[in-house]
Each structure stands twice: as structure tokens, then as C-alpha cells.
C-alpha positions as CSV (number, residue, x, y, z in Angstrom):
1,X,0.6,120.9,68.7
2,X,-0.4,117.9,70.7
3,X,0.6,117.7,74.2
4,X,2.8,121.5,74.0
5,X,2.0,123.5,76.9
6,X,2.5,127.1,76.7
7,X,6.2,126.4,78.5
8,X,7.3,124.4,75.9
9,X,5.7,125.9,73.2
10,X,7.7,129.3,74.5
11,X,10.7,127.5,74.3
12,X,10.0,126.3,70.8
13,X,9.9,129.2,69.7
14,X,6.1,129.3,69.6
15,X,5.2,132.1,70.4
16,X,8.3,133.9,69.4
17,X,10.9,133.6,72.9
18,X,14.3,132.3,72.9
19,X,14.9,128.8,74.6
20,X,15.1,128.6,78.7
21,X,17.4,127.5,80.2
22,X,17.4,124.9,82.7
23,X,19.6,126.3,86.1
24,X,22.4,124.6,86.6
25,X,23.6,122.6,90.1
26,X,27.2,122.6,89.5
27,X,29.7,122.7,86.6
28,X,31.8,119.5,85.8
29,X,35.3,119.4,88.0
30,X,38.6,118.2,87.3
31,X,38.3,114.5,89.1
32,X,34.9,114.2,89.7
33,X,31.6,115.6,89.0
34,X,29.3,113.4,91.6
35,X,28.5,114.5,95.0
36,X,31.8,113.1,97.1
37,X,29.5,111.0,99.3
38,X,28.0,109.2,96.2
39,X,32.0,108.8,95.1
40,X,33.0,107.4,98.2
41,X,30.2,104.3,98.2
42,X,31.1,103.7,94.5
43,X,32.6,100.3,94.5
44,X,36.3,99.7,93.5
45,X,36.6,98.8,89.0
46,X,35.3,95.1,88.2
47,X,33.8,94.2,91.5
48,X,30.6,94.2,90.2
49,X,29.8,91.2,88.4
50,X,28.2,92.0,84.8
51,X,25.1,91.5,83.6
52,X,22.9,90.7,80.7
53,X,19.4,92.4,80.4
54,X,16.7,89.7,79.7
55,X,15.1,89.0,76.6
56,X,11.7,90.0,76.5
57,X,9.1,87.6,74.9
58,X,6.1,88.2,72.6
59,X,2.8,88.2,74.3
60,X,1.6,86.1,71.6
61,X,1.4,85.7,68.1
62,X,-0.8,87.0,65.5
63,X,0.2,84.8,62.1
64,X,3.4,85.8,61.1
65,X,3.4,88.8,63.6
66,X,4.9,89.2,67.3
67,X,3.2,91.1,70.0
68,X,5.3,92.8,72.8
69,X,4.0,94.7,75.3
70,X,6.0,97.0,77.4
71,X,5.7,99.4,80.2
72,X,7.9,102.3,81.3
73,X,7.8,103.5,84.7
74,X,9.8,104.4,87.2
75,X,11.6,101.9,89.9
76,X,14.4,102.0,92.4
77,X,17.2,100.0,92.0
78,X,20.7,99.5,94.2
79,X,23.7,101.2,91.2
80,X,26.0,102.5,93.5
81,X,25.8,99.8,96.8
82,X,23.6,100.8,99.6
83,X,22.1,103.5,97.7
84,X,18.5,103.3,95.9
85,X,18.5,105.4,92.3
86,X,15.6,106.1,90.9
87,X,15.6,105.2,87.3
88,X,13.2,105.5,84.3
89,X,13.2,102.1,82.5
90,X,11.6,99.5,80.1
91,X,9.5,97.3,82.1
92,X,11.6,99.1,85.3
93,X,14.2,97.2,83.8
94,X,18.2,98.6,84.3
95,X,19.0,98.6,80.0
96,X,15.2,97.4,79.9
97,X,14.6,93.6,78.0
98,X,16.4,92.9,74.7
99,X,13.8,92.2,71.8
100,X,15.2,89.6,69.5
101,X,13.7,89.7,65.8
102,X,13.6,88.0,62.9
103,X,13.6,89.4,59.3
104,X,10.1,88.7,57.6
105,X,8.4,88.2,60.9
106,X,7.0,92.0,61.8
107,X,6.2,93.1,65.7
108,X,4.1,95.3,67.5
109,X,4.9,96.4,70.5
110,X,2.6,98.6,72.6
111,X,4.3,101.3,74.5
112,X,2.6,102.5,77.8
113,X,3.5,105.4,79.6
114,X,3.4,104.4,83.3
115,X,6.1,107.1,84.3
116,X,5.6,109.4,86.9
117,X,3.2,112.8,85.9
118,X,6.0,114.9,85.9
119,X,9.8,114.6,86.6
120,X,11.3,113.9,90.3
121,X,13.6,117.4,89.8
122,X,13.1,118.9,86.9
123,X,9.4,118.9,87.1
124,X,8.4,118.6,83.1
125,X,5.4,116.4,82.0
126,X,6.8,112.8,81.7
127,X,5.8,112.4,77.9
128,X,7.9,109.7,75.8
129,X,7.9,109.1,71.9
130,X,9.5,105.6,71.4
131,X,12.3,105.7,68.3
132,X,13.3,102.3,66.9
133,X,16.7,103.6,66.1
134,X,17.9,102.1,62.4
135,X,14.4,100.8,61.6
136,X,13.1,102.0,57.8
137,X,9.8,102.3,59.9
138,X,6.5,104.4,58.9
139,X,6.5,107.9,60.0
140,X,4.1,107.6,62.4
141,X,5.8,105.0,64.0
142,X,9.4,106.0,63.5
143,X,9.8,108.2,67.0
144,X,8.9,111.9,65.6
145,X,10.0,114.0,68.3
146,X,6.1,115.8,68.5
147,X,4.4,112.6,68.3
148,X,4.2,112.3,71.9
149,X,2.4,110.0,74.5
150,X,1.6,111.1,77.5
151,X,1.9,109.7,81.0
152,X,-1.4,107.0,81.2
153,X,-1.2,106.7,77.4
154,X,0.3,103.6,75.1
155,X,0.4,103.8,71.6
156,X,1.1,100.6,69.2
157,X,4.1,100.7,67.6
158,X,4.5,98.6,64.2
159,X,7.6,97.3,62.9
160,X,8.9,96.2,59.5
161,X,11.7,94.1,60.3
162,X,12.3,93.8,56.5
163,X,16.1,95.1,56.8
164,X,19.7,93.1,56.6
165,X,20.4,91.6,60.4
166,X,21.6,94.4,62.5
167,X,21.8,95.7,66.0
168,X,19.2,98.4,66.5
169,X,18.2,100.0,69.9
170,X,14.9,101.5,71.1
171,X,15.5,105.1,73.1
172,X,12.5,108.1,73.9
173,X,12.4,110.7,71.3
174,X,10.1,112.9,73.2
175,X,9.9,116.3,72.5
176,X,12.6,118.6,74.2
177,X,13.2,115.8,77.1
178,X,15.0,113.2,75.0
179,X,18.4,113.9,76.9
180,X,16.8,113.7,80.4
181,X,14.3,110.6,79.5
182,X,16.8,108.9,78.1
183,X,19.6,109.8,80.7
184,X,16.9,108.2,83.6
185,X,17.1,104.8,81.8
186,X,14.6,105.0,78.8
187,X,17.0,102.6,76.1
188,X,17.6,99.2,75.2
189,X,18.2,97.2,72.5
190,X,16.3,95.6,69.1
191,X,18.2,93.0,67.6
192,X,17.7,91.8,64.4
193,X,18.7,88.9,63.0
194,X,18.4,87.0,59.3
195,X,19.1,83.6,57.8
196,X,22.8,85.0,57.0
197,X,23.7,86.1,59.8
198,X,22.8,82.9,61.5
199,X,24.7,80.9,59.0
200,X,27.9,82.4,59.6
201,X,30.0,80.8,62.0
202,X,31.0,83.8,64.1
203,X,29.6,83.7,67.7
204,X,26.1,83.2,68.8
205,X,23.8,82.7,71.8
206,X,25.7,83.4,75.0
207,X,28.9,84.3,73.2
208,X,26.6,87.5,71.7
209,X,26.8,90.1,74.1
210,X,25.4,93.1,74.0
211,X,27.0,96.1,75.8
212,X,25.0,99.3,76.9
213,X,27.7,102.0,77.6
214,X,26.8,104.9,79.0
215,X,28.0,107.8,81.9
216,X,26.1,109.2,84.7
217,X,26.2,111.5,87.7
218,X,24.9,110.4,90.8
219,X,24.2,112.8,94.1
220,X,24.6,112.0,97.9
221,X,21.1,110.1,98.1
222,X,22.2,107.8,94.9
223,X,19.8,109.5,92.5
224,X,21.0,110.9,89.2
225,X,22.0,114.2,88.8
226,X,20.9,116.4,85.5
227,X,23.6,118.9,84.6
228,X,24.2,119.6,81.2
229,X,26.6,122.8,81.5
230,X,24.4,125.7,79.8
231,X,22.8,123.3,77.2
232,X,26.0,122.2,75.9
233,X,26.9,118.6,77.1
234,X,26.1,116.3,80.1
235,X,29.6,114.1,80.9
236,X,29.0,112.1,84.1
237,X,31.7,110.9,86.3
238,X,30.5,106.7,87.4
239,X,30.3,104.3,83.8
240,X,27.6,102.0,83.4
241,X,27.8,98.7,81.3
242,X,24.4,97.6,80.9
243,X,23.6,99.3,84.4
244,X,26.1,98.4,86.4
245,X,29.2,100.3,87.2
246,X,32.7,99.5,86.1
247,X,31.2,95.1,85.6
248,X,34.2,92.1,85.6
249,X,32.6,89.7,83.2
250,X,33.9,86.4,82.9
251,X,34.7,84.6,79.8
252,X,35.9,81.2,78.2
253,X,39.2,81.2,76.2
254,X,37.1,81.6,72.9
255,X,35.9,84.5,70.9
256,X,33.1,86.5,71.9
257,X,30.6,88.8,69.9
258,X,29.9,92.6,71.7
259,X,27.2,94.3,70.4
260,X,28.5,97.9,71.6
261,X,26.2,100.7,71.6
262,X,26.7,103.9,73.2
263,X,24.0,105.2,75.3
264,X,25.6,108.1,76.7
265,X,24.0,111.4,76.0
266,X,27.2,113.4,75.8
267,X,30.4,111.6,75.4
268,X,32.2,109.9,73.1
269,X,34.7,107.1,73.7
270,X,37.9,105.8,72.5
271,X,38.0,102.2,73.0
272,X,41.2,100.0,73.4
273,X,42.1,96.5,75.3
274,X,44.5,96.8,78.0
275,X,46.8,94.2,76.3
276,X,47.3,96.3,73.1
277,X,45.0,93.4,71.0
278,X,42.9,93.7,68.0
279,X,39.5,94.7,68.0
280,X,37.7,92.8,65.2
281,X,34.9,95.0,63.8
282,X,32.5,92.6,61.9
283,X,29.4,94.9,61.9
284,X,28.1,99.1,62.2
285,X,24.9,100.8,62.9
286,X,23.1,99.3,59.9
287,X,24.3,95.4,59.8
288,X,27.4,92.7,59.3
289,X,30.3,94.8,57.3
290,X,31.5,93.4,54.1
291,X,34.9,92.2,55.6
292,X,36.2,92.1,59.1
293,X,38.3,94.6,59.9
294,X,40.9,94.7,62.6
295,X,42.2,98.0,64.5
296,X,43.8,98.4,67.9
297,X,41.2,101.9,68.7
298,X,37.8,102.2,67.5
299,X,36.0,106.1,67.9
300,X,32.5,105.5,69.4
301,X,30.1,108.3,69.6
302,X,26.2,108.5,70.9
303,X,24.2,105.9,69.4
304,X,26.6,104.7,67.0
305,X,26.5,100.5,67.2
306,X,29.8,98.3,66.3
307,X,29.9,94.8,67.0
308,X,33.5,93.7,68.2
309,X,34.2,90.3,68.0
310,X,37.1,89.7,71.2
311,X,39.4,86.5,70.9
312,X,40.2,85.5,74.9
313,X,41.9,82.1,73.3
314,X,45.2,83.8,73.2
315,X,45.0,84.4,77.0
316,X,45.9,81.9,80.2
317,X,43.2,81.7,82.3
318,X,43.7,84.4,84.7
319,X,44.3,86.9,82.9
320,X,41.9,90.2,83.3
321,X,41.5,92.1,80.0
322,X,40.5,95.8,80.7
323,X,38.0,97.8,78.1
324,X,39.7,101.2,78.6
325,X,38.8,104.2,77.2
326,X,41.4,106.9,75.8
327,X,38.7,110.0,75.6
328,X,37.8,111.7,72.7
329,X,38.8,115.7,72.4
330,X,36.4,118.2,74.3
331,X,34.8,115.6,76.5
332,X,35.1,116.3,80.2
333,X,37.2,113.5,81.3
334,X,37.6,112.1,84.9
335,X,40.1,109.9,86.6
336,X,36.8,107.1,86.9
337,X,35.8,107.5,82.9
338,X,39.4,105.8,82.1
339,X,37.9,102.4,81.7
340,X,34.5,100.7,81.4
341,X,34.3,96.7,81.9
342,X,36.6,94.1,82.6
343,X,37.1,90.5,81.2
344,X,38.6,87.9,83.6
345,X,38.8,84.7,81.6
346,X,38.1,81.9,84.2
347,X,38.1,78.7,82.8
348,X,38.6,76.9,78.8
349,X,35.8,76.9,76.3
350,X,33.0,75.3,76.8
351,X,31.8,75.3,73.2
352,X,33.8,75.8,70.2
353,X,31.2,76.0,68.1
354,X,30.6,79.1,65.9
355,X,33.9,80.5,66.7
356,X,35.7,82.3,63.7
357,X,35.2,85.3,62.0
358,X,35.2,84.6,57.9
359,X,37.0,87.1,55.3
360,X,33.0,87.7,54.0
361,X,30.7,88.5,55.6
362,X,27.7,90.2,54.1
363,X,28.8,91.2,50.5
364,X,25.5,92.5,49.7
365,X,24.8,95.3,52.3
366,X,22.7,97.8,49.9
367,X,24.1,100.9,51.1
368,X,27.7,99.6,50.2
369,X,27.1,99.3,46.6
370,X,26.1,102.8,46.4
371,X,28.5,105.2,44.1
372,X,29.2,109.1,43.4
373,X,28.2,108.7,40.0
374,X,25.0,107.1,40.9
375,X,24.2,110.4,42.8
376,X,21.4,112.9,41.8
377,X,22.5,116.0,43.8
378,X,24.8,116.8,46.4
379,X,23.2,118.3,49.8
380,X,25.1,120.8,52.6
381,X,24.0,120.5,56.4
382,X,26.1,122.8,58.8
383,X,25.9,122.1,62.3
384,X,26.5,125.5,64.2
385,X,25.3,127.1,67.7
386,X,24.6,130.4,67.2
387,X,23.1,132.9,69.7
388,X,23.0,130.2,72.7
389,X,21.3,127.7,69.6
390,X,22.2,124.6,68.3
391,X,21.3,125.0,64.3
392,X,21.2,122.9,61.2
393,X,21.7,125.5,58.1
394,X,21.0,128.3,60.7
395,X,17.7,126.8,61.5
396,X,15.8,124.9,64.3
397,X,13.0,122.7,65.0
398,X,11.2,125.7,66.2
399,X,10.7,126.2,62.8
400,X,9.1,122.8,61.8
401,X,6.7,123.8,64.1
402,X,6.0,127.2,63.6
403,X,5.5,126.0,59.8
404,X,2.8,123.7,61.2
405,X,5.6,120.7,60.5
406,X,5.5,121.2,57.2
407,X,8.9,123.0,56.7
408,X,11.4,120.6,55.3
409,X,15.5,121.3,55.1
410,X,15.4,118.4,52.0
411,X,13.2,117.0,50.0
412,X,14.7,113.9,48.2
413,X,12.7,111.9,45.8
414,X,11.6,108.4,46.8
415,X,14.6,105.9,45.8
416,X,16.3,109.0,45.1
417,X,20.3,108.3,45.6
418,X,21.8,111.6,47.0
419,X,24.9,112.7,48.7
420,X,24.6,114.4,51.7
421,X,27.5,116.4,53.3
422,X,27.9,117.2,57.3
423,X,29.4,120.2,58.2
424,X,31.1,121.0,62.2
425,X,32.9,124.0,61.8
426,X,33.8,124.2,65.2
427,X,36.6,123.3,67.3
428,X,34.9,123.1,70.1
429,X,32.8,119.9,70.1
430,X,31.5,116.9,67.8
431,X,28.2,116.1,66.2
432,X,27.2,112.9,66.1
433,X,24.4,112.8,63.3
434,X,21.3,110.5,62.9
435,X,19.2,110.2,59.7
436,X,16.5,108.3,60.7
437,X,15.0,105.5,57.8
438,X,18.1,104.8,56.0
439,X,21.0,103.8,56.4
440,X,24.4,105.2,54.6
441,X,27.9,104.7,53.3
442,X,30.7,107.2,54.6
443,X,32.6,108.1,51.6
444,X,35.3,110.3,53.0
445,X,35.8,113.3,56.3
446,X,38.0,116.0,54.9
447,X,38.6,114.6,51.8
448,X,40.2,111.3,53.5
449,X,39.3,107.7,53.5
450,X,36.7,106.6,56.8
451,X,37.9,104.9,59.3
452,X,38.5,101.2,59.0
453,X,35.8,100.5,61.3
454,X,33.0,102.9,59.3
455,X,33.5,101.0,56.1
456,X,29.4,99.1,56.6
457,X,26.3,100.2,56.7
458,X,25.3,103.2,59.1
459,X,23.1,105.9,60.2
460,X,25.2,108.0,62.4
461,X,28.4,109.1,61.5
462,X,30.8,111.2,64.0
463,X,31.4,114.6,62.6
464,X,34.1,116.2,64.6
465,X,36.0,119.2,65.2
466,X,36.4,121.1,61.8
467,X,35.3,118.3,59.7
468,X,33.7,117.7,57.0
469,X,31.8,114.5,56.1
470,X,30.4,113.1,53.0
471,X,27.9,110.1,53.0
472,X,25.5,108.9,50.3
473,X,22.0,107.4,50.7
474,X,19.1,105.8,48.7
475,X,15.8,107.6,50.4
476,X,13.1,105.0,50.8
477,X,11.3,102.6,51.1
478,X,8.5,104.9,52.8
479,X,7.8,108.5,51.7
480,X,6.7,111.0,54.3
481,X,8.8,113.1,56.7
482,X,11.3,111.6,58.8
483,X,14.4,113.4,61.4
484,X,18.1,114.2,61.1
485,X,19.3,115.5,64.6
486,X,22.7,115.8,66.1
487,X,22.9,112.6,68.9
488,X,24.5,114.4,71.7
489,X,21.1,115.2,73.3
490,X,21.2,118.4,74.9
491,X,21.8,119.4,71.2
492,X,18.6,117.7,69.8
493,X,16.9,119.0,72.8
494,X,18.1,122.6,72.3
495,X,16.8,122.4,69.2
496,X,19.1,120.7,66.8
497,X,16.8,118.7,64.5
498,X,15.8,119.2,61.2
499,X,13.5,117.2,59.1
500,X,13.3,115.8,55.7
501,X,11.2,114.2,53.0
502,X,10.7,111.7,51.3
503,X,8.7,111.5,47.7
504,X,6.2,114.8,47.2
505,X,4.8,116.8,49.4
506,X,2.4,115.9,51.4
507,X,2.8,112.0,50.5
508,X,3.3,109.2,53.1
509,X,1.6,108.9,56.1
510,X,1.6,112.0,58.9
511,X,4.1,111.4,61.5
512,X,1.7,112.6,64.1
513,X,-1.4,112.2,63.3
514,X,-1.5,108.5,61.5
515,X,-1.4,106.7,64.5
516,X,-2.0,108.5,68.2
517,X,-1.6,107.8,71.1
518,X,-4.5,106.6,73.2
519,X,-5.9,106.5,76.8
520,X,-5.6,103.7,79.2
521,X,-6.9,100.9,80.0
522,X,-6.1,99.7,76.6
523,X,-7.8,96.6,75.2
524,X,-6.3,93.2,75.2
525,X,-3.1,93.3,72.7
């Protein structure tokens, strides 16, 4: 397997060991979790002004096609005031640079591994697999967990952009070191955007916002503490919007658009506005929603996307709205993780234009049309730890690769309609799932109707405690192999991924092998 030393490959189950695990620093407390001289420097809620990471332009164009380059590698950066945190970014970049798209125009982006050899604590080989999460890309450029580049390698990542508009998000996906890559800094966001979307009048520009939400631990020097409690869950203590703890943003008495993802590795939230106020939930993971819909909480768990159109008119100017968070069950909750962001709306609109939210919004999302009846054949996934291992119908990724990645848990036919049915018989955590290339329509959890904020296109659905959820798919438009993984991270790193495929066996192209990774100094994009 490329780039699996004998460590890894032990705990891959290579060679036939059980998973090691990582030693742990500390176990999460009842207030806190961060070393108290990190706490004490953490700024008071909403001092810190917010901030919106730049929008990274193409290097050039190529025809009809855009050419990005970017680099990760480490940087320090001031989080927590007076202290310097090492981070592991985008172009160094806190929440990295926002790519904007458009649909028809396909990108490139080169990916070069700049990081540091190995890892400032836990001391694993830096390697990185870039997953444009919600893309319907090829499978060698999808993010396949082995398809790894190493540190002084870039590889040249080529992207479709042929979906509905949507908010998608670029994350590492490297084997076994998701959870920590991604926890130093390794995500951002892909938006995509279509002559539709544009032509509704909801907001745009400035007024579109997007909103990086994750938690972190942080030790007495200001660098991030690792500590995901015996391979079960990192919850950190400080909350970071877009980089920056606990941000005041300020806004014009108009609406605004949030493009809310959640970055954390770990924890879910329960959002809800101080003042009680609709949320107005205009789009999911895979695009704009049919119809708006309107509910005073909204569920959010790991890498699950909702844009959340939020109407300040209502509100004098003065007025501070506060983004709290209710907690979701078996997250370790603190008395800092209560909120996340504040709004203090300073002044009247400047610009009233594209302001409303219509009753239709995109009444032709392909994965909402789907039915039951159009089904072929039902599927059953159960997500389970057994024996200290997180399992998907009792098996693990060790066993992709012990099959020489040829083992697949389904093999759906290409525009094959199918549903597919979660499984969490546990009580004592969630699964958020991710089925990479296609996006789905939740039918039901536990025989009842989703949520009113689920009903649009997505591609990860929360699956909590005792629940069972039902989604259906159309599989295409590529045939080849392609990931479904639990999106708490210490799960998929621990080893709860499972692949599928598309069309017959052996058709599409190989996910590792179609396109690797190459040395540097690579040639002029």
C-alpha cells in the first residue's frame, strides 16, 4: 500500500494486530478541558471581532477551466491573545481561502504538501488526501483515504463542478490521521454556485456568510491539545467561528445568508438565537431546499452544511443576537461550549437588494424526486464498536486493505436507485454518516418523518442514539469505488469506513492509482 509503514499497516490490521492506541494526556472535565492557564487568557464571548476567510483566486485560466494552487503547511497564528498556536492550514490560512465556482466551468487545484515531516506531538508522517466533500468527483480524485500524498508531494486535483449550487467544503482524508489533520486546521470551504441560485433574490455577496464551526482544546503554550478519550470522541472546551473564538459580528437590519458547516471532529450542536426567532433553512449538504423552512432549533452534526438565512430587520440597532448552542446528548459539554458567535446589529441596511427568501426555491433538486417505489433493493449498514472497534456490518477498513481494496460492503449498479438504511444501536453516541458521490433524500428515522430542516438534498445524515435511518440514492454519474465513513473522526480513523461500488467490478477508474501523487518541484500549473 502506498505510503503505509509497518506502524500503520499494524494498526490496519496488516499484518494481523489490533489498533494502538494513542496515550492519552487527560480525560475531559466537568468545566473545562484546556490547561487553566490557556483558559484564563481566553478572551471574554464576542470580543473578538469575526472574520471572513478570503477568497482564493485561480492562477489562471485554461479555456473554460480554473487553476488553483494551494499549499498546506504549518504557521503560527495569535487564537487565544498573547499566545502563538500552531496550526495546520490552507495556504497557512485560519479556515484556509474560500474557492467560489461556477457550474459548467471545471477547476483544478493542485494540492502541495508543505506540512511539517511528521507531527509536532504525536509524531506520525504528515501525509494528507484532499476530499472535496459533496463533489460527484472521479475516484481518484474524490479524497480515498489510501490515496495519500506525502509531505513534499502535490497532486492535481480535478473537479466537475457539474452539480446543482451548493455549499461544499474541502477537509484531509488521509489515512488514519483525518481527525488530527483536520483538527490542526486542514478545512475550508468550496462554494458552488449556478445561474438559479443567482437569480433568486435571497442574499448575496457580503450578506453570504459562511460560518466554520468547530471546538478545540488548547494547552498552557497556546498549542492545541489532541485527546480523543480512548478513540471514542475529541470534545474541546474554546469554539472557533471561522478561527476565532467566541466572534461579535456586526450586521445591518437586513437578512443575512450563513453558510453553516460544522468542522468539529466530535461534537454536535443544537443551534438556537438568544431571542427565541426563526431560523430559515433555505438549503442542506447537497444544494437550495425545495421550500424554506422555518424552525426555532436546528440539529447540526460533523460536516453536515445548512444555510440559515437570519432576518436582523426585526431588531433596533443595538441589539446583540446570541448563536447559542443547547448540546446534543453524549457530547461532553462545558460552561464555554454554551454559545458560538454573536450578532450586534450596528447600523440600517445599506443595501436592500436581494433580501427575501421566496416560497420556491429549487423545485428540481434530483435527489428530491426520488421515490420507494422507484427503488431496486433495500441495503442494511449497522454502525457498532465492538472489541475497542468502530464497525460497519462488523467490518473495518482493515479489510479493504487486507483484500487489496477490492472488498466492497455494496455494489450498486450505475444509475441504480437504492435504499440504503443506517443503523446506531447504541445509546451511547451518534453517527454522523457520509456517502461520498451522491447526494440523498432522508425518508424517515424510526419510522418518523425527517426533520424539517433535512427535507433537501444531502450526504450526511445524523444517525443517533437507537435510531434507525432510511435514505434513498441514485449511484452515479462515475462508476468505480468510492467511501461511506461515520464523520466523527476518531471513528473513521479507528477504522469506521467502508467502501462501495459503483457499476461492475473493476469498472471506473482506481481510486489510487489513476492519478498519484508526485514529487516536488512541480511544473508550472
Amino acid at each position: 500500500m502506498p505510503g503505509l509503514t509497518r506502524r500503520d499497516a499494524i494498526k490496519v490490521g496488516v499484518f494481523g494486530a489490533a489498533a494502538l492506541a494513542l496515550p492519552l494526556e487527560r480525560v475531559a472535565a466537568a468545566k473545562s478541558v484546556s490547561d487553566p492557564i490557556a483558559l484564563n487568557k481566553l478572551p471574554q464571548p464576542f470580543t473578538i471581532p469575526f472574520d471572513v476567510p478570503p477568497v482564493l483566486a485561480p492562477v489562471r485560466t485554461d479555456g473554460n477551466r480554473d487553476i488553483y494552487e494551494i499549499t498546506m503547511r504549518s504557521s503560527q497564528v495569535e487564537i487565544i491573545p498573547g499566545l502563538r498556536t500552531e496550526i495546520w492550514a490552507y495556504n497557512g490560512i485560519p479556515a484556509g481561502p474560500t474557492i467560489h465556482a461556477t457550474r459548467g466551468r471545471p477547476a483544478t487545484v493542485r494540492q502541495v504538501n508543505a506540512l511539517p515531516a511528521t507531527h509536532p506531538t504525536l509524531k506520525y508522517e504528515s501525509w494528507t488526501s484532499v476530499h472535496l466533500h459533496g463533489s460527484d468527483s472521479l475516484p481518484q480524485y474524490d479524497g480515498y483515504a489510501s490515496d495519500i500524498t506525502r509531505p513534499g508531494q502535490y497532486k492535481d486535483y480535478q473537479y466537475p463542478n457539474d452539480q446543482d449550487a451548493r455549499t461544499m467544503w474541502y477537509h484531509d482524508h488521509g489515512l488514519h490521521h483525518t481527525a488530527e489533520n483536520a483538527y490542526m486546521g486542514l478545512a475550508a470551504m468550496y462554494i458552488l454556485h449556478d445561474n438559479l441560485e443567482l437569480s433568486l433574490p435571497i442574499p448575496h455577496g457580503r450578506y453570504d456568510v459562511p460560518l466554520i464551526v468547530r471546538d478545540a482544546i488548547f494547552d498552557s503554550t497556546g498549542a492545541l491539545r489532541y485527546e480523543d478519550n480512548s478513540h471514542s470522541s475529541l470534545f474541546g472546551d474554546v469554539i472557533l467561528v471561522n478561527g476565532r473564538p467566541w466572534p461579535s459580528m456586526k450586521v445591518e437590519r437586513r437578512k443575512y445568508r450563513f453558510r453553516m458547516l460544522n468542522a468539529s471532529i466530535s461534537r454536535g450542536f443544537r443551534w438556537q438565537l438568544s431571542t427565541g426567532d426563526d431560523l430559515i433553512v433555505i438549503g442542506t449538504d447537497g444544494g437550495l431546499m425545495q421550500a424554506p423552512q422555518r424552525v426555532r432549533q436546528l440539529r447540526h452534526g460533523m460536516a453536515e452544511r445548512y444555510e440559515v438565512v437570519i432576518d436582523f430587520a426585526k431588531y433596533p440597532i443595538g441589539t446583540r443576537v446570541v448563536l447559542q448552542n443547547l448540546g446534543v446528548p453524549n457530547a461532553v459539554d462545558f460552561d464555554t461550549t454554551k454559545t458560538a458567535m454573536a450578532f450586534d446589529v450596528v447600523s440600517e441596511a445599506t443595501d436592500l437588494r436581494d433580501n427575501s427568501v421566496p416560497d420556491v426555491l429549487n423545485p428540481n433538486a434530483p435527489a428530491m424526486d426520488l421515490t420507494p417505489a422507484m427503488s431496486l433493493r433495500t441495503r442494511r449498514f449497522e454502525f457498532i464498536r465492538t472489541n475497542g472497534e468502530w464497525t460497519v456490518n462488523g467490518k473495518t477498513w482493515a479489510d479493504v486493505v487486507n483484500s487489496g481494496y477490492q472488498y466492497v460492503w455494496a455494489n450498486p449498479g450505475l444509475g441504480d436507485t437504492e435504499i440504503w438504511e443506517f443503523v446506531n444501536t447504541s445509546g451511547g453516541w451518534f453517527h454522523p454518516v457520509h456517502v461520498h458521490l451522491i447526494d440523498f433524500k432522508v425518508l424517515d428515522r424510526n419510522g418518523k418523518a425527517p426533520f424539517a430542516y433535512e427535507i433537501g438534498p444531502k450526504d450526511v445524515v445524523y444517525v443517533g442514539e437507537n435510531e434507525t435511518v432510511r435514505v434513498i440514492a441514485k449511484f452515479g454519474p462515475n462508476q468505480g469505488k468510492y467511501m461511506m465513513h461515520c464523520h466523527n473522526l476518531v471513528h473513521e480513523d479507528h477504522d469506521m469506513m467502508a467502501q462501495f461500488q459503483v457499476g461492475p467490478p473493476g469498472s471506473g477508474d482506481d481510486p489510487i492509482n489513476a492519478a498519484l501523487a508526485a514529487p516536488m518541484p512541480a511544473p508550472a500549473l
